[in-house]
C-alpha atoms as one frame of an Amber mdcrd trajectory, in Angstrom:
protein
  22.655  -7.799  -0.418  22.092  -8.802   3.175  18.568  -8.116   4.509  18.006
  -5.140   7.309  14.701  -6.374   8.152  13.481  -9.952   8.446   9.529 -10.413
   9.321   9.184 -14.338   9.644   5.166 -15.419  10.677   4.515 -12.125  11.759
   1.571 -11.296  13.723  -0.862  -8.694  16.003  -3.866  -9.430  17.459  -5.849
  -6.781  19.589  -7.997  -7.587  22.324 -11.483  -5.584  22.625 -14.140  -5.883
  25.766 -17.315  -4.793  24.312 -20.889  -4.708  26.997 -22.761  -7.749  26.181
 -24.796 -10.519  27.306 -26.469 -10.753  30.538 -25.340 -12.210  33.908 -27.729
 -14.121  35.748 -27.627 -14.265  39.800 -28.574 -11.390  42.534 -27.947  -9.111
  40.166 -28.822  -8.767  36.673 -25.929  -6.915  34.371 -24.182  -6.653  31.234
 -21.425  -9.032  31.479 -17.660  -8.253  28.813 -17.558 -10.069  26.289 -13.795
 -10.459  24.739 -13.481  -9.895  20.994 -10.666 -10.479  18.776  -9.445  -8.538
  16.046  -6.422  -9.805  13.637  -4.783  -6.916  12.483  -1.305  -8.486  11.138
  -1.697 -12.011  10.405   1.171 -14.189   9.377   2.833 -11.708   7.295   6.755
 -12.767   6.106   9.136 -10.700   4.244  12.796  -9.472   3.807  14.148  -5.919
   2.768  17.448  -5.611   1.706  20.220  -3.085   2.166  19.723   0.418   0.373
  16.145  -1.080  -0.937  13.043   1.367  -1.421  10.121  -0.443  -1.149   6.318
   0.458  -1.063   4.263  -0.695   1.825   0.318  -0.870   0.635  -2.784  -1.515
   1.615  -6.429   0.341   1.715  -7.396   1.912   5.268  -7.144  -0.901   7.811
  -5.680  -3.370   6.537  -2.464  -3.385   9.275  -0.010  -1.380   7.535   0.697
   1.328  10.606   0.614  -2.101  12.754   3.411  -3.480  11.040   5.503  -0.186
  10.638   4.887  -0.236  14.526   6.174  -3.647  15.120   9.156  -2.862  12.997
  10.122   0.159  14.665   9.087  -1.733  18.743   6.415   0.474  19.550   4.353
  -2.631  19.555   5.144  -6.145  20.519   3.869  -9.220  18.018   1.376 -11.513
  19.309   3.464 -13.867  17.325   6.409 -14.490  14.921   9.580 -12.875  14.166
  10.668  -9.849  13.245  14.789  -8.615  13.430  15.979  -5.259  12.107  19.670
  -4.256  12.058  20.026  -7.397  14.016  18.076  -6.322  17.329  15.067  -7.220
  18.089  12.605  -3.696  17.984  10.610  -4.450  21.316  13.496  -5.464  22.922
  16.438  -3.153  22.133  14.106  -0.437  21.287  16.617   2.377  22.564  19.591
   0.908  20.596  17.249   0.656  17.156  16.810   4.124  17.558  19.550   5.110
  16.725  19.830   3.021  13.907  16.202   3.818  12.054  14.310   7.127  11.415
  10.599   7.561  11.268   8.313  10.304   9.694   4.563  10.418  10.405   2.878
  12.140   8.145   0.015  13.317  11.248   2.612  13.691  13.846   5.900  15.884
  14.215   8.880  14.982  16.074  10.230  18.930  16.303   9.542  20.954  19.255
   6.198  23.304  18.554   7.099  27.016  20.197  11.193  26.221  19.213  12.999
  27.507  15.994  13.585  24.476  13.943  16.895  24.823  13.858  17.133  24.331
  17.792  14.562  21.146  17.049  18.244  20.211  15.047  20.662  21.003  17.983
  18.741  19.466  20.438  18.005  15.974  18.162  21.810  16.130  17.420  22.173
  15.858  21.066  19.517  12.667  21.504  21.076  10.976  18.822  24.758  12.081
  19.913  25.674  13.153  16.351  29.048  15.092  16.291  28.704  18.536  16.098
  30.491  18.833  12.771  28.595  15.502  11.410  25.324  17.320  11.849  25.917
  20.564  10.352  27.495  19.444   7.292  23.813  17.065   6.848  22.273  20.244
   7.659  23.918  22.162   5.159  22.747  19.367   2.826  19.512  19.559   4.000
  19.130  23.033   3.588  20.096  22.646  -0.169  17.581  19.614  -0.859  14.836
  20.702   1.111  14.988  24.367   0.647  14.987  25.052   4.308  16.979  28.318
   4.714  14.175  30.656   4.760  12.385  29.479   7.860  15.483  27.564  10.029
  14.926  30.346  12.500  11.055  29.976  12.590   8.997  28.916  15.499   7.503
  25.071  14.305   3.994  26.052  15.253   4.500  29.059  12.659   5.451  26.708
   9.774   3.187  26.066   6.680   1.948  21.950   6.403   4.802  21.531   3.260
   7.167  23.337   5.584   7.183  20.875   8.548   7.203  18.118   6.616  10.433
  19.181   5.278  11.383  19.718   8.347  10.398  16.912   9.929  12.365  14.354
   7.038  15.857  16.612   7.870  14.918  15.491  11.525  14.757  11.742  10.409
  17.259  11.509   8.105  20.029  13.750  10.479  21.637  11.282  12.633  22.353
   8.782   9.321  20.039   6.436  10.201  20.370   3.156   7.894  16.125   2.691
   7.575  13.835   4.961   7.530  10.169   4.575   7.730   8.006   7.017   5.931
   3.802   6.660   6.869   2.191   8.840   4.920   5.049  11.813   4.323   2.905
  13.660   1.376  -0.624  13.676   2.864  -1.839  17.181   2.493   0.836  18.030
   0.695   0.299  20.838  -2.527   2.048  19.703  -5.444   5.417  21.686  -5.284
   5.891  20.597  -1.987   4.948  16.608  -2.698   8.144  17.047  -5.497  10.507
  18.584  -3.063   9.586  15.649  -0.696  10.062  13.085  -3.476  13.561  14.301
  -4.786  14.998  14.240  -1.586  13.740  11.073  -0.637  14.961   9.614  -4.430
  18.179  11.582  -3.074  19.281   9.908   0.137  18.099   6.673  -1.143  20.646
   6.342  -4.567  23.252   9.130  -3.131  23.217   7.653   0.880  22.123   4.194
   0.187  19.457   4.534   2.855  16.579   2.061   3.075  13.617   3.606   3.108
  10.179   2.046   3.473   7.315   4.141   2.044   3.581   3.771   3.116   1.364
   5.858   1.219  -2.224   6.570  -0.333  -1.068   8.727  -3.159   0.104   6.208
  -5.354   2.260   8.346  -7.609   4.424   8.622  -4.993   4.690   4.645  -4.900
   5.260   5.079  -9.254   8.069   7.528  -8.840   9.487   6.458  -6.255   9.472
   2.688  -5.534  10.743  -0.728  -7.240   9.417  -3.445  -4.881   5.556  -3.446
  -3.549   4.756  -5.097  -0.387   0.306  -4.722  -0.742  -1.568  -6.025   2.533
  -5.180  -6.528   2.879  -7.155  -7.342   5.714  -3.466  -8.453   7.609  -2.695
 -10.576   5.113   0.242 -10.149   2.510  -1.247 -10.311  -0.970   2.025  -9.493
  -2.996   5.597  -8.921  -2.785   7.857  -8.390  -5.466   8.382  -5.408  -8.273
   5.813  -2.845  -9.275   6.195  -3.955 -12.633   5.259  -7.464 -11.662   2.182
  -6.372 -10.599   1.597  -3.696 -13.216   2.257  -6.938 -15.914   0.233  -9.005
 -14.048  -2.740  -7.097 -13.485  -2.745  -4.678 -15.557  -4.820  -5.727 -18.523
  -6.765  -3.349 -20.339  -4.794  -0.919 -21.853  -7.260   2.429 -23.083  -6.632
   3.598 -27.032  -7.312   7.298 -26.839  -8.539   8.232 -30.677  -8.509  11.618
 -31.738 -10.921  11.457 -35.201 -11.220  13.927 -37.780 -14.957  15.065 -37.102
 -16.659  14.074 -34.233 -18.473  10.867 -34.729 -20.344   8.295 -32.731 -18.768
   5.602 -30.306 -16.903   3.283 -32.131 -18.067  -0.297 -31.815 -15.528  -2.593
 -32.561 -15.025  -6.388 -31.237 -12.969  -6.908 -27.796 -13.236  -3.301 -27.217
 -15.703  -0.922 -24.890 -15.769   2.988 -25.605 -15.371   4.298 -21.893 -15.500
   8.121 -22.522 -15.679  10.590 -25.381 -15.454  13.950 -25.444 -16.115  15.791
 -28.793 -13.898  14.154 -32.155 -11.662  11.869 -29.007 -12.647   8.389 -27.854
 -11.385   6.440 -24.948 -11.443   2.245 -26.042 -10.736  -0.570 -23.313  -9.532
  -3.293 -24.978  -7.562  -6.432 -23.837  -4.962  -8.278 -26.570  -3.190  -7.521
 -29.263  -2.826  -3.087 -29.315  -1.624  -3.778 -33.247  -4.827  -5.555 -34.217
  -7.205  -2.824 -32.195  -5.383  -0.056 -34.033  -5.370  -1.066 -37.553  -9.425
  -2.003 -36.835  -9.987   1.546 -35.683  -8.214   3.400 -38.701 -10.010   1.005
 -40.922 -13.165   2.036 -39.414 -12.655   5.942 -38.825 -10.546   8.500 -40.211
  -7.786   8.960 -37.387  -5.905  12.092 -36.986  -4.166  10.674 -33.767  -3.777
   7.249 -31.647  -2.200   7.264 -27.945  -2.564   3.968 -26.011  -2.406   4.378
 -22.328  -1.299   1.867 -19.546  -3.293   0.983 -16.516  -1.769   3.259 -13.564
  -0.643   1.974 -10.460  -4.027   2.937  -8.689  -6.415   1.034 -10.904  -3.895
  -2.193 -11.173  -4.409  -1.824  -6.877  -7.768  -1.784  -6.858  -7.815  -4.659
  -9.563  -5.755  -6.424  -6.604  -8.142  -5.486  -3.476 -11.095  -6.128  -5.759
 -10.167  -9.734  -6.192
């Protein structure tokens, strides 16, 4: 598959003038001092054609920077960065028309219109054909359940409801990338699994490449196969979730449902990290097979579940190191 965006050394520094220091002479003053602050810094990746990739990092650590050097909003200090073949910050206009963006904090529909005029008049900024945009409408209105409030004023739309509204918006002209910052944030749960079938939707069905940045990690699990994780501007991994779940994801918890209640069991290579009446949560690291017949040797078991690390904890395992 070819690659739709190339980063190559990429980097952003911002500049800050902060009151400091004093000036001598015929007058005494606070003279600026410049500070530096390295928000991307010599990041390099590739995403492929009709890939949906996770783009993570804790609060901070230049995630929005990148998506906004991607997209040309901002300009890199240094390195390279191509996407559809243009370069963002310099054919900004024609990438337009080639990407679509949703921030999760910001709407691009018109507040006091219906949102189905928000449609008609982004069909017309994007110069989608008439019949082109009402048959993805008509999709739209299928996937995202939008037929009850087309005709509403934006400003009168629930949270969930703009949201859907807002990815119809992104995803009307065809765009080959999208970029998604945060699409589920204060999102219920029916509304955060409308949002993720869709999106699972127009990425297998369309082919559309869609990168995902997001701090509810279950939508990374259900929805991603490749993990791009920054941390203080630097990239820290890139490849499959299941690399890093494999890779970091050591100790698996044996839930152990006994017949009477009975206290924490104490066994070798294993740490009881909860209990709650005749059930006990074990750590344990190695082999599950060896933990398991040590347990039913030791207890009387009416049940065994093991449990994998989730995607959160094998994160923080990542930032913590």
């Amino acid at each position: 598959m070819s690659a739709l965006v190339e980063a190559e050394h990429l980097a952003k520094t911002f500049v800050r003038r902060q009151r400091g220091g004093l000036r001598q002479g015929l007058r005494r003053g606070l003279r600026p001092v410049r500070a530096e602050h390295r928000a991307v810094d010599d990041v390099s990746f590739e995403i492929a054609e009709g890939e949906f990739v996770g783009y993570l990092g804790p609060n901070g650590a230049g995630k929005s920077t990148t998506i906004k050097m991607l997209t040309g909003i901002l300009v890199p200090s240094s390195g390279r960065v191509q996407v559809a073949g243009l370069d963002p910050s310099r054919q900004r206009v024609e990438l337009a028309r080639r990407v679509g963006v949703v921030f999760g904090q910001r709407t691009q529909l018109w507040w006091d219109l219906p949102l189905r005029d928000s449609y008609e008049l982004l069909r017309h900024v994007y110069r989608v054909p008439a019949a082109d945009a009402a048959s993805q409408l008509d999709r739209f209105v299928d996937l995202l359940d939008l037929g009850a409030f087309l005709d509403t004023p934006v400003r009168q739309l629930s949270l969930g409801q703009r949201m859907r509204g807002d990815l119809a918006a992104a995803f009307l002209h065809r765009p080959s990338l999208v970029y998604l910052d945060e699409p589920t944030i204060g999102l219920d749960v029916v509304a955060k699994a409308a949002v993720r079938r869709f999106l699972a939707a127009e990425n297998a069905e369309q082919g559309t490449t869609i990168v995902l940045t997001s701090h509810d990690l279950a939508d990374v699990e259900r929805l991603c196969r490749r993990a791009l994780v920054i941390d203080h501007g630097r990239l820290v991994h890139d490849g499959a979730l299941a690399d890093l779940v494999a890779r970091l994801g050591s100790g698996r918890t044996l839930v152990v449902t006994t017949v009477d209640p009975v206290p924490p069991i104490e066994l070798p290579g294993t740490e009881v990290v909860r209990t709650d009446g005749p059930k006990q949560w074990l750590r344990f690291d190695g082999n599950p097979a060896a933990v398991i017949a040590a347990v039913a040797a030791a207890v009387d078991v009416v049940d065994l579940t093991i449990e994998e690390p989730s995607v959160e904890q094998v994160i923080a395992r990542l930032f913590a190191r």
